[in-house]
C-alpha positions as CSV (number, residue, x, y, z in Angstrom):
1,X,0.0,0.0,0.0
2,X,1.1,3.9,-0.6
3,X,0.5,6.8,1.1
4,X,-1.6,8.0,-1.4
5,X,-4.1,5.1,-0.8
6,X,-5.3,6.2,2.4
7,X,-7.9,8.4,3.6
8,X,-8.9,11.1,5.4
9,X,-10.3,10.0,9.2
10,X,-8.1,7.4,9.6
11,X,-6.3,7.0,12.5
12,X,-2.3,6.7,13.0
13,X,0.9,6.3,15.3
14,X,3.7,8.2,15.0
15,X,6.4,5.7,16.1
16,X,9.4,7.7,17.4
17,X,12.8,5.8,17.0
18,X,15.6,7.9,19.3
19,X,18.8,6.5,21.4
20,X,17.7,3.3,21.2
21,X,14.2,4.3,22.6
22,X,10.6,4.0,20.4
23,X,8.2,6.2,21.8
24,X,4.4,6.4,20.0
25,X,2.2,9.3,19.6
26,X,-1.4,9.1,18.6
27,X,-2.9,11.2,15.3
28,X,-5.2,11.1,12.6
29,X,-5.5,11.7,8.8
30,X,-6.7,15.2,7.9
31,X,-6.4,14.9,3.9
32,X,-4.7,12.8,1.3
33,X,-2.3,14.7,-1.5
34,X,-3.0,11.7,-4.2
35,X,0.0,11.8,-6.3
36,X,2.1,13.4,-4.0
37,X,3.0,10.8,-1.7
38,X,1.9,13.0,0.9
39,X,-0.9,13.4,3.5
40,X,-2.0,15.9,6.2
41,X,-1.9,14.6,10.0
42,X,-3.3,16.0,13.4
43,X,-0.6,17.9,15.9
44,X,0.1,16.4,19.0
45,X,1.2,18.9,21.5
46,X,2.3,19.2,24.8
47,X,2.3,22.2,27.2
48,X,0.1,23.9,24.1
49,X,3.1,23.5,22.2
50,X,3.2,21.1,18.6
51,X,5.9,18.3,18.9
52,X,8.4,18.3,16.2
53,X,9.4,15.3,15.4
54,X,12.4,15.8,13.7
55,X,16.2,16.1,15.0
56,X,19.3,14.5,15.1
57,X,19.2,10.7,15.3
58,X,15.7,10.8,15.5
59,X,13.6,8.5,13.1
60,X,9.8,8.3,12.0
61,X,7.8,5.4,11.3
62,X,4.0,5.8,10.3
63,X,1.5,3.4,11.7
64,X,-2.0,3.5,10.3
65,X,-5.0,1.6,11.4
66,X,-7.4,0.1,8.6
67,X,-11.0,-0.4,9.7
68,X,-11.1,-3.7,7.7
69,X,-7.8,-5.0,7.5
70,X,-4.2,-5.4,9.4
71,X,-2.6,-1.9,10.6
72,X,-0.2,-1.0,7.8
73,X,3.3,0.5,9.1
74,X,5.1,3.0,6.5
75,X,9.1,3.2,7.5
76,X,11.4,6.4,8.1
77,X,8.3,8.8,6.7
78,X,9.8,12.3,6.5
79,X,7.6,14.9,8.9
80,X,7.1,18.7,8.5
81,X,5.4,21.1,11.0
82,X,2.7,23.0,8.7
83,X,0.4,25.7,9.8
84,X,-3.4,25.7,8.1
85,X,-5.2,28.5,6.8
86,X,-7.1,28.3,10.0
87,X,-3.8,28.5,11.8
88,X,-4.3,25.2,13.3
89,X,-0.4,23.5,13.4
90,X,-0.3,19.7,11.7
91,X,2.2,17.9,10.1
92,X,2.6,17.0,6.3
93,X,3.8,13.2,6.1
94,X,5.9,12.5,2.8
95,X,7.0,8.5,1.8
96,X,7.6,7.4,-1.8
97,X,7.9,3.5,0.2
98,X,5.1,1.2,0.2
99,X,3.8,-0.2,3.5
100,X,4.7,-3.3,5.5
101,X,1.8,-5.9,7.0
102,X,1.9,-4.7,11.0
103,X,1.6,-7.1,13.9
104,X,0.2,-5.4,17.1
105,X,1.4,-8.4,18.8
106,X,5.0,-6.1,18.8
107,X,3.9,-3.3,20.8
108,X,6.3,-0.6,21.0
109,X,8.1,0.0,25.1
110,X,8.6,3.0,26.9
111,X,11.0,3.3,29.4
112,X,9.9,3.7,32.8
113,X,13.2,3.0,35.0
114,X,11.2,3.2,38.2
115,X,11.9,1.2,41.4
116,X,9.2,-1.2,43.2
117,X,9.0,-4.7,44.2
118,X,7.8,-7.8,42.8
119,X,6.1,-10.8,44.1
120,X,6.4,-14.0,42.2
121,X,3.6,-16.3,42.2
122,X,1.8,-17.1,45.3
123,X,3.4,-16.6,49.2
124,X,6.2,-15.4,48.1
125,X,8.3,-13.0,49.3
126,X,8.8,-9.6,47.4
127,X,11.8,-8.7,46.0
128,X,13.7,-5.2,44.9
129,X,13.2,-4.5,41.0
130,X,13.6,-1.9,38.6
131,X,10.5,-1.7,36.3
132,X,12.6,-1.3,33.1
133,X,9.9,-0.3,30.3
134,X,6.1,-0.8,29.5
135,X,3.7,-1.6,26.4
136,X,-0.2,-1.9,26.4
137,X,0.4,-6.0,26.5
138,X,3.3,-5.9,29.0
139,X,6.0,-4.9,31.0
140,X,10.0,-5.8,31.6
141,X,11.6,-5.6,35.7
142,X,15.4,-5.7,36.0
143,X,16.6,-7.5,39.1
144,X,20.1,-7.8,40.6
145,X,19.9,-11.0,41.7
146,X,18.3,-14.5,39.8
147,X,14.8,-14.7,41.2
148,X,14.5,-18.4,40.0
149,X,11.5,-17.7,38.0
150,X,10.3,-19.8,34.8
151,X,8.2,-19.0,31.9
152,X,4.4,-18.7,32.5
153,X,4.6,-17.8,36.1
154,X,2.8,-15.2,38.0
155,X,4.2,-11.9,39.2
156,X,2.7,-9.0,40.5
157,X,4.4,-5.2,40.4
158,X,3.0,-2.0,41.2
159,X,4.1,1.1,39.3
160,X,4.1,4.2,41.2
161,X,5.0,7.4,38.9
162,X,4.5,11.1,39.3
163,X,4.8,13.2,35.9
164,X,6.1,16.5,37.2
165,X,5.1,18.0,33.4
166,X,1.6,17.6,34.2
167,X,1.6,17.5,37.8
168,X,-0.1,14.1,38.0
169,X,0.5,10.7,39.9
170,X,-0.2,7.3,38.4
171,X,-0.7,3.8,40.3
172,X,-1.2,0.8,38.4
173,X,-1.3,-2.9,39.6
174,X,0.6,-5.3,36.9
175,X,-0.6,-8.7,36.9
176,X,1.7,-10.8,34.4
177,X,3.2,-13.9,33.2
178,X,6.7,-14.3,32.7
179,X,7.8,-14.7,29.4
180,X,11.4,-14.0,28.8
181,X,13.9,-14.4,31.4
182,X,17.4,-13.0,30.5
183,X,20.9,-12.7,31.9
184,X,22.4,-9.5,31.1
185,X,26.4,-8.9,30.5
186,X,26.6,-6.4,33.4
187,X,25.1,-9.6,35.5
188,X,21.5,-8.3,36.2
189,X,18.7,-10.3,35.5
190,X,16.2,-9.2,33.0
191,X,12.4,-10.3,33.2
192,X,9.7,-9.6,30.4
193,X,6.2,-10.7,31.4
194,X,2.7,-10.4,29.4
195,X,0.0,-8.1,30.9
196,X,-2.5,-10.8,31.9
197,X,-5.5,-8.4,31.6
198,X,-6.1,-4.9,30.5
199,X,-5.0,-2.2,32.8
200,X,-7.3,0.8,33.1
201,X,-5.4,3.7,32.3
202,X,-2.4,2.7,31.4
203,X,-2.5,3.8,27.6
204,X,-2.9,7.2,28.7
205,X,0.0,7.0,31.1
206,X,2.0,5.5,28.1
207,X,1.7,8.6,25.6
208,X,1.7,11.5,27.9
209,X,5.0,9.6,29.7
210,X,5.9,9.3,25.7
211,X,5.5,13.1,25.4
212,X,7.6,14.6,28.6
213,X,10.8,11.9,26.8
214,X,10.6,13.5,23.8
215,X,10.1,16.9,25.0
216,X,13.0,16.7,27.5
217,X,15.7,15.2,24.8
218,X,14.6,17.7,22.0
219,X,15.7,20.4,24.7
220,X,18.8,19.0,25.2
C-alpha cells in the first residue's frame, strides 16, 4: 500500500525511533495529497506546544490503522510542522515506500526506570526490582539477583509514577506472566512478562509519559 491510498479519518501512530528508545504518539489523517506521496496529520502537542518530530538521530515510522484489514506501518516517513489556513499546526507526512503488514502483537516499550517490588507467584516473598519499560500487553523488571522464575509464572508489580510535566500521579497494579527471562552482561537479571488483563489507564500514562521523553531530549 502507498500513502496515497489512504484516507482522510483514519487514525495513526507516529512511532518515534531515538537513542535506542521508540516512543508512539497518537494522530489522525486530515487529507490525502493523491499523487504526491503525501498526506495531512493531526498535531500532537504538549504544554500547548506542537511536537516536532524531527532532530538529530531521530527517526519516523508511520502506523495506520485500517478499519477492515491489518494496521499498515510505512518506515522512516519524513515529517514537517505546517500551519493551516485556520492556523491550526499539523504535520505533512511524505514516503515514496510502500507499506509493510503490521503485527500489534510487537507493541512498542517506553521506558519507565522506576523502582518497586515484585512478588512471584503465590506466598512469596517480594523482592527489589527496577520496572525497566512498558507496552499496552506488557511490562520488563530488572533485578540484581536471579529470582528463579520460569516462563508462565505469575508476578505481581506496582508502578508508582508522578509526571512532574503535568503535575499528575499514576498507580497501576501489573498482573503478568513471565515470558522471557534473561541474563544481562553487566550480570542483572532481566524479566519480560505479558500483561494478563487490560490495565485501566495505562494507555494514557504511556503517551503523555511518551511526550515529557521527547520533550525533555529535543531540549537538550
Amino acid at each position: 500500500m502507498q500513502i496515497d491510498d489512504l484516507t482522510a479519518g483514519l487514525s495513526l501512530s507516529f512511532i518515534i525511533h531515538l537513542n535506542n528508545e521508540e516512543l508512539q504518539f497518537e494522530s489522525r489523517i486530515l487529507e490525502v495529497y493523491s499523487r504526491r506521496h503525501t498526506l495531512l496529520a493531526e498535531g500532537v502537542f504538549t504544554d500547548d506546544k506542537i511536537i516536532s518530530f524531527r532532530g538529530k538521530g531521530l527517526l519516523v515510522d508511520l502506523l495506520v490503522t485500517l478499519p477492515d484489514d491489518k494496521p499498515q506501518l510505512f518506515k522512516n516517513v519524513t515529517t514537517n510542522v505546517v500551519k493551516r489556513a485556520d492556523g491550526t499546526l499539523c504535520y505533512t507526512v511524505f514516503s515514496i515506500a510502500g507499506s509493510k503488514t503490521y503485527n500489534r502483537r510487537q507493541s512498542y516499550r517506553c521506558y519507565v526506570g522506576i523502582e518497586t517490588a515484585i512478588q512471584c507467584g503465590l506466598n512469596r516473598a517480594a523482592h527489589n526490582v527496577i520496572i525497566k519499560d512498558i507496552s499496552y500487553n506488557g511490562f520488563a523488571v530488572v533485578s540484581k539477583e536471579d529470582l528463579e522464575l520460569g516462563v508462565n509464572q505469575t508476578v505481581h508489580a506496582v508502578l508508582n509514577d508522578h509526571l512532574e510535566e503535568t503535575a499528575e500521579n499514576f498507580n497501576f497494579h501489573l498482573y503478568g506472566l513471565v515470558a522471557r527471562v534473561q541474563e544481562l552482561e553487566n550480570g542483572l537479571f532481566l524479566y519480560g512478562c505479558r500483561l494478563s488483563n487490560p490495565v485501566p489507564g495505562l494507555e494514557q500514562y504511556i503517551v503523555k509519559k511518551e511526550r515529557v521523553v521527547l520533550r525533555k531530549r529535543q531540549l537538550t
